[in-house]
C-alpha positions as CSV (number, residue, x, y, z in Angstrom):
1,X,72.5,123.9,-128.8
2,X,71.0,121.5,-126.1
3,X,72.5,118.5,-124.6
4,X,76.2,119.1,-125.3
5,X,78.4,117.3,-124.4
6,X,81.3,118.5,-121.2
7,X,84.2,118.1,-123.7
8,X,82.1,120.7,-126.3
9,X,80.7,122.7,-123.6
10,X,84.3,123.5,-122.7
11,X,85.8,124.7,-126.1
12,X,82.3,126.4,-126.8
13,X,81.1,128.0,-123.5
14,X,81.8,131.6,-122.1
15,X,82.5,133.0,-125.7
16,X,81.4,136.6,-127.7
17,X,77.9,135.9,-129.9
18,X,79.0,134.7,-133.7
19,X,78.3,137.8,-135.2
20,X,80.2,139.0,-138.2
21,X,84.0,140.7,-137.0
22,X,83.1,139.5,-133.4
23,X,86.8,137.7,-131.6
24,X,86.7,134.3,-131.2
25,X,87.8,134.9,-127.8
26,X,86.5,137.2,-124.7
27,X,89.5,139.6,-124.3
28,X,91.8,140.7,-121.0
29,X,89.4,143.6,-119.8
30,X,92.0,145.9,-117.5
31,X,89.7,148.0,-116.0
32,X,89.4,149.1,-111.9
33,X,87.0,151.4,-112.9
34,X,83.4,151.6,-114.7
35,X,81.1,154.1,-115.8
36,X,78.1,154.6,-113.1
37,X,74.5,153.6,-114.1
38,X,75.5,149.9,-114.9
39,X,75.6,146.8,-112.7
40,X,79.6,146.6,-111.8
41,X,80.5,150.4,-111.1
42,X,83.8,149.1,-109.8
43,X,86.7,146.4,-109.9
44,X,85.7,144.3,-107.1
45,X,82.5,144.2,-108.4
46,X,82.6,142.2,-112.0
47,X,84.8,142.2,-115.0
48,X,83.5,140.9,-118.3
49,X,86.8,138.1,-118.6
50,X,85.3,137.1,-115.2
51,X,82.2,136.9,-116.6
52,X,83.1,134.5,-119.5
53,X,85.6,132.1,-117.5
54,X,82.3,131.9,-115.1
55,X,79.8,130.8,-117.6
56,X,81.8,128.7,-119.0
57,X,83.2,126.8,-115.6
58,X,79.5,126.9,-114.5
59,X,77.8,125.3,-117.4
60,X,80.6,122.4,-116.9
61,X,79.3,122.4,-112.9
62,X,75.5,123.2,-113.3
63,X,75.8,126.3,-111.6
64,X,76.6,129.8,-111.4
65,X,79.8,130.0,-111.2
66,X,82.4,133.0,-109.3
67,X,86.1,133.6,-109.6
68,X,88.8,133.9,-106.7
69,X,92.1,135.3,-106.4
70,X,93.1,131.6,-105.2
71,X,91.9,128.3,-104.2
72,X,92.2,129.0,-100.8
73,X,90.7,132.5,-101.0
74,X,87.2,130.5,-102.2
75,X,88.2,128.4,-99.1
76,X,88.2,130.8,-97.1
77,X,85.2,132.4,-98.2
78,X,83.1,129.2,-97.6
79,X,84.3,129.0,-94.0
80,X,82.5,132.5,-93.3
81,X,79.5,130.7,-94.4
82,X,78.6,129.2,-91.1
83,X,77.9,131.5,-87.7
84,X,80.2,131.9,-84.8
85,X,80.8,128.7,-83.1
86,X,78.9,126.6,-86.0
87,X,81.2,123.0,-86.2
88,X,82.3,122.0,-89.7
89,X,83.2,118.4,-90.5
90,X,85.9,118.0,-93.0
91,X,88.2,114.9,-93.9
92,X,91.5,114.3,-91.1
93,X,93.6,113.7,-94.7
94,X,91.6,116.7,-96.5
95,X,93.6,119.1,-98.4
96,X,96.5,120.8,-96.0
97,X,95.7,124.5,-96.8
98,X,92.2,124.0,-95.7
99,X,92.5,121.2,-92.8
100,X,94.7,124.3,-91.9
101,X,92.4,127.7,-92.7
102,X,89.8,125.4,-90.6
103,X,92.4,125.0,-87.1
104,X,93.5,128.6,-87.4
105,X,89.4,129.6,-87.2
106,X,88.9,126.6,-84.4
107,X,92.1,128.1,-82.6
108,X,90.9,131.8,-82.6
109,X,87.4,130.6,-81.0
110,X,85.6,131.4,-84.8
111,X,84.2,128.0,-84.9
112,X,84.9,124.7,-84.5
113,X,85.8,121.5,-86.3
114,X,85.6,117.9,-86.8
115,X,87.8,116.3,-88.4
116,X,87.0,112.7,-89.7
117,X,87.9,109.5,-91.3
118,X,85.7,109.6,-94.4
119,X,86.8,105.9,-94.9
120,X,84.9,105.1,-92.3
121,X,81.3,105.7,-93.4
122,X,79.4,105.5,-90.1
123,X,81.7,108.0,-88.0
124,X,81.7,110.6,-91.2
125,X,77.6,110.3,-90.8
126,X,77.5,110.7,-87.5
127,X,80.0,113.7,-87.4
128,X,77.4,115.7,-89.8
129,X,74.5,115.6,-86.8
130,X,75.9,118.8,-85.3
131,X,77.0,120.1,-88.3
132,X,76.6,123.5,-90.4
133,X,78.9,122.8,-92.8
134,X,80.0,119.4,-94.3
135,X,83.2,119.8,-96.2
136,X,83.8,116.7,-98.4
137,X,86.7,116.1,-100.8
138,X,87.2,113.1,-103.2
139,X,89.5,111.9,-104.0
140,X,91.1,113.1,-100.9
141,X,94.3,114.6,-101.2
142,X,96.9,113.0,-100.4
143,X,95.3,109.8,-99.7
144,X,92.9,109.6,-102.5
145,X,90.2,108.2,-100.4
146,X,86.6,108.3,-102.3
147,X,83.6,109.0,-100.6
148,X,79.8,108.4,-101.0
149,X,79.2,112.1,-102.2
150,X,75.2,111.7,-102.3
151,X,74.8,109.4,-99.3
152,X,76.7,112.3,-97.0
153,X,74.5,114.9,-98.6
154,X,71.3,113.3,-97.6
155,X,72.7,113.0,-94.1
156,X,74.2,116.3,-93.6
157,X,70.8,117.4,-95.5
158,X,69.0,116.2,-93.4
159,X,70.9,118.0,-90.0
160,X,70.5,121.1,-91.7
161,X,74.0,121.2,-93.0
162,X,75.2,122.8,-96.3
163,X,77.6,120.0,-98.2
164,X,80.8,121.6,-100.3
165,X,82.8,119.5,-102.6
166,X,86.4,120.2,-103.5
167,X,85.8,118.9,-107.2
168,X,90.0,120.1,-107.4
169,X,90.9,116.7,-107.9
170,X,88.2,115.1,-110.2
171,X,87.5,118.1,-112.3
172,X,83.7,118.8,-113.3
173,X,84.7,116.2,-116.9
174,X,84.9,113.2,-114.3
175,X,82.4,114.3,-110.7
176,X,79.6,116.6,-110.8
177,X,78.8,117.1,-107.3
178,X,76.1,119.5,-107.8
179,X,74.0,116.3,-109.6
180,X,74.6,114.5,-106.3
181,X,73.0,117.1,-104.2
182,X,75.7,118.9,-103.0
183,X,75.0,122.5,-102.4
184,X,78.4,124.0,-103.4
185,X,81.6,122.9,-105.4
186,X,84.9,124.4,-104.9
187,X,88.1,124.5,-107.4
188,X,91.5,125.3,-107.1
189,X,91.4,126.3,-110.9
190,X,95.4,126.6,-110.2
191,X,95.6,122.9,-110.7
192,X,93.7,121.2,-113.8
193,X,90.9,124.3,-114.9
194,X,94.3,125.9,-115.9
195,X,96.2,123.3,-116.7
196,X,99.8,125.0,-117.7
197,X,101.3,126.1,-113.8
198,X,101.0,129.5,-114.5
199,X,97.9,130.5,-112.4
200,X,96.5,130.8,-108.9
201,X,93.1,131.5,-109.3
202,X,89.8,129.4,-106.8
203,X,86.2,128.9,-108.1
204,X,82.8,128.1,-106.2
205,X,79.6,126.5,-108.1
206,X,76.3,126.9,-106.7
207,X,73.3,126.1,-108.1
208,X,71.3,127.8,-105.2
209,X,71.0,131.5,-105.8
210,X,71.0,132.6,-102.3
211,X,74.1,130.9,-101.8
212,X,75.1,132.7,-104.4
213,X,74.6,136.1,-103.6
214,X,75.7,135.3,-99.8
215,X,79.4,133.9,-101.8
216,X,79.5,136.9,-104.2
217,X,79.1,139.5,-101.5
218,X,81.9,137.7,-99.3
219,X,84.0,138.0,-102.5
220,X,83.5,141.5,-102.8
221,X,83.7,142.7,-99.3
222,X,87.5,140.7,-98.7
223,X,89.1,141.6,-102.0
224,X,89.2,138.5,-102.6
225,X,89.1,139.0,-106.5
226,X,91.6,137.1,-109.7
227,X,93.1,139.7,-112.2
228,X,91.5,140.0,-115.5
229,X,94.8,138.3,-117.0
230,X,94.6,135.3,-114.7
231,X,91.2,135.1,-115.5
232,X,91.7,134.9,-119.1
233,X,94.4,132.6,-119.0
234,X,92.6,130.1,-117.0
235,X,89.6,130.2,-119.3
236,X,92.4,129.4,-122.2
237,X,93.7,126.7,-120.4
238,X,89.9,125.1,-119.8
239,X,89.6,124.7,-123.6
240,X,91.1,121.8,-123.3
241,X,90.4,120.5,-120.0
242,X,88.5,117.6,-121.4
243,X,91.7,116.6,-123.9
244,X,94.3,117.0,-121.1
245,X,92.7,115.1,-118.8
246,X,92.2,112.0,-121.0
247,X,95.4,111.8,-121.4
248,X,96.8,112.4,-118.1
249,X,94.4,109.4,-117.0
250,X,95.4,107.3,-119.8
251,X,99.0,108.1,-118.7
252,X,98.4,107.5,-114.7
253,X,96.2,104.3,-115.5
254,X,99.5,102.4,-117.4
255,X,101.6,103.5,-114.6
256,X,99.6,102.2,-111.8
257,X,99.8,98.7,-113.3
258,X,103.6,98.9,-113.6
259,X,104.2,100.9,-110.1
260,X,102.2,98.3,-108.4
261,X,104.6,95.3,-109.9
262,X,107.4,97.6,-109.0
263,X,109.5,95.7,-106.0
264,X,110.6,99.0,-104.7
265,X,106.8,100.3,-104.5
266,X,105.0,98.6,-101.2
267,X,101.4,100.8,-102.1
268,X,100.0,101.7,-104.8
269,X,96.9,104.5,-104.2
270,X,94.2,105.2,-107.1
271,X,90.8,105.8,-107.2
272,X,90.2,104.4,-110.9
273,X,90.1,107.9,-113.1
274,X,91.8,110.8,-113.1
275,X,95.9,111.6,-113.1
276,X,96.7,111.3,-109.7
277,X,98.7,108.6,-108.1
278,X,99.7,108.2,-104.2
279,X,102.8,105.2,-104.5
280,X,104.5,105.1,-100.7
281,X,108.0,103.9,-101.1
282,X,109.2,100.3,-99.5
283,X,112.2,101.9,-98.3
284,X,110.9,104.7,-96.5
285,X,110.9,108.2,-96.3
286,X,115.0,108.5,-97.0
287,X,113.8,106.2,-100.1
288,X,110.9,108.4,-101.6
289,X,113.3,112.3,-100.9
290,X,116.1,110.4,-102.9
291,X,113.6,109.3,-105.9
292,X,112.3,112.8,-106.3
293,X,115.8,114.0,-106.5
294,X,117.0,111.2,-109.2
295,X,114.5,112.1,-112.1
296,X,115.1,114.1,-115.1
297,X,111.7,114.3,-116.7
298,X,109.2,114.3,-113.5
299,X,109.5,117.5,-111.6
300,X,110.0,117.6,-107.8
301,X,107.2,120.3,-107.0
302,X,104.3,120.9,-105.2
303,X,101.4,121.5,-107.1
304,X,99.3,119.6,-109.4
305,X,97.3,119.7,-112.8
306,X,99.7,120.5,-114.9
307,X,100.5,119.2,-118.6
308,X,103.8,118.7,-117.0
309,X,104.6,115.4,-114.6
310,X,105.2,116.4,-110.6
311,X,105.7,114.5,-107.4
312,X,106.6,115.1,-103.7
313,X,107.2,113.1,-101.0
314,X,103.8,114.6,-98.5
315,X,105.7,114.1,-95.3
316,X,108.0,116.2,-95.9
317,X,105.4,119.2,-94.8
318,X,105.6,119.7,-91.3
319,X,101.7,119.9,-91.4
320,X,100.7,117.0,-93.0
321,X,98.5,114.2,-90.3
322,X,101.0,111.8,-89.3
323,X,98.5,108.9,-90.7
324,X,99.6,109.7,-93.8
325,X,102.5,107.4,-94.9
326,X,106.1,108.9,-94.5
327,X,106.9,107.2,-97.9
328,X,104.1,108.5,-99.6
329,X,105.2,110.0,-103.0
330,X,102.0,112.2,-105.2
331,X,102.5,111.7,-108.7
332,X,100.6,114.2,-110.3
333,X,100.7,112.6,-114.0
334,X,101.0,114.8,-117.0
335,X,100.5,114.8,-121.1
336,X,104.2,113.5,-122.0
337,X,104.3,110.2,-123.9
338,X,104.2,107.2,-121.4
339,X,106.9,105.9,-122.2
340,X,109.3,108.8,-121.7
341,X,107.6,108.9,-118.1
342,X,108.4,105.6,-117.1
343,X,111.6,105.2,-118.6
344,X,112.4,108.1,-116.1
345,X,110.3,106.8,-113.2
346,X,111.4,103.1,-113.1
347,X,115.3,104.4,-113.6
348,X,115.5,105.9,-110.6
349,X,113.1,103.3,-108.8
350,X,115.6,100.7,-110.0
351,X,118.2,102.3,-107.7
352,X,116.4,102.2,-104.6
353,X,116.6,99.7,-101.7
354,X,113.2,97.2,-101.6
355,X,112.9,97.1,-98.0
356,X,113.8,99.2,-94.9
């Protein structure tokens, strides 16, 4: 069927033909090994769960789709898209693991980067005139900065730059990048495309064949495949992408309102959709480390996504840009009832100081 909707394309995509005693479900192929004369021959190559959490991931996108053993191992695999010396621009509060794969390639004389206030809409322009690649995320993590995804692509177009997006953060249900021009979407499919903490698995979305083939061959020659069980749980997990976000928005749009009359809360960050919240702390950073230490029902962790509620204070990495507030707390919002998660939250706000 035509013109399906993103919530029905993602129950429905990526599955065997409905033919009588056909599974429901694509299953776990184990396999290093193929018989010669077909198109995979070997491991690194293709596997048929790979296959069906791709087509189904790039139906969402408008793309063709391919699978990484992590989110940083598709990052990484974009980086060797541009020639020695090439600059990339990328956001100064961008996501840590690549703001980092990105000065580790600068510092070994690989290539070079710029890194940019993407709040500040003239500089980010002007950084993509010497550009080969234009790395853009938004919401930017931590800071949840948004940024004008189609007016950067017809400047960095226009340069001769390729545009990614990190689409980790608004999922393909809420931001289609591709639509907006952008030449390639990457996913850490470890955060919402799985949805249950149990995964590290990366994506990229292209809907330019060339790019395509250049991404798949990077992906073979590195290794840098996901196991056919990952695979197939982050395709199960995807099934209901659209229902897990709704309500983690849902969820994160009530506790904005209440954070932000909070007297121990001095910020409230939030782009308007999605389930992640930046909140800095009044008190400071002594503040923020003792609320993620006083909650029983929010989880003090790392990552994101999940049907279950996290936060961190971001500070508290050794490598995260000093412009970032030290109180800064990321509430990755889950699925629980609202309720329950701010009758945990505002508990252990209440015992906090309201000033430094």
């Amino acid at each position: 069927m035509a013109d399906l909707t993103p919530a029905t394309v993602a129950v429905t995509a990526g599955r065997p033909a409905h033919e009588p005693d056909q599974p429901l479900n694509v299953p776990i192929t184990m396999a290093s090994t193929y018989v010669a004369g077909g198109d995979v021959e070997y491991g690194r190559y293709g596997n048929p769960t790979w296959t069906a959490f791709e087509d189904a991931l790039g139906q969402l996108e408008g793309g063709r789709c391919l699978a990484f053993a992590s989110g940083m191992a598709a990052a990484s695999a974009l980086l060797d898209l541009v020639g020695q010396g090439a600059n990339v621009v990328m956001p100064r509060h961008g996501y840590n693991g690549s703001v980092m794969a990105l000065a580790d390639l600068e510092a070994r004389g690989r290539l070079s980067g710029t890194l940019v206030d993407v709040t500040d809409t003239a500089a980010l322009h002007a950084a993509c005139a010497d550009a080969a690649l234009v790395w853009i995320e938004s919401p930017t993590n931590p800071a949840l900065e948004l940024v004008d995804i189609a007016g950067v692509v017809e400047v960095a177009h226009a340069a001769g730059a390729y545009v990614v997006v990190d689409n980790t953060f608004a999922t393909p249900l809420l931001q289609q990048p591709l639509s907006l021009g952008a030449d390639l979407v990457l996913h850490s499919a470890t955060k919402y495309l799985s949805g249950h903490s149990d995964v590290l698995m990366g994506a990229v979305v292209t809907a330019d064949d060339e790019l395509y083939e250049v991404v798949k061959n990077r992906r073979s020659l590195t290794g840098a495949s996901p196991g056919a069980f990952e695979t197939w749980l982050a395709l199960r997990g995807l099934r209901t992408l659209h229902l897990r976000v709704e309500r983690a928005q849902a969820n994160a749009q009530v506790l904005v309102e209440r954070l932000r009359d909070h007297a121990a809360i001095e910020e409230v960050r939030y782009p308007g959709f999605g389930g992640i919240i930046g909140a800095v702390v009044a008190a400071g950073p002594d503040a923020a480390d003792l609320l993620v230490r006083t909650t029983s029902l929010w989880v003090h962790a790392t990552s994101l996504g999940g049907v279950e509620s996290t936060f961190e204070r971001r500070r508290r990495w050794k490598a995260e840009p000093v412009t970032i507030p030290e109180g800064l707390v990321r509430l990755s919002v889950g699925i629980e009832d609202v309720e329950d998660l701010w009758r945990d939250l505002a508990g252990a706000l209440d015992r906090l100081p309201t000033t430094r």
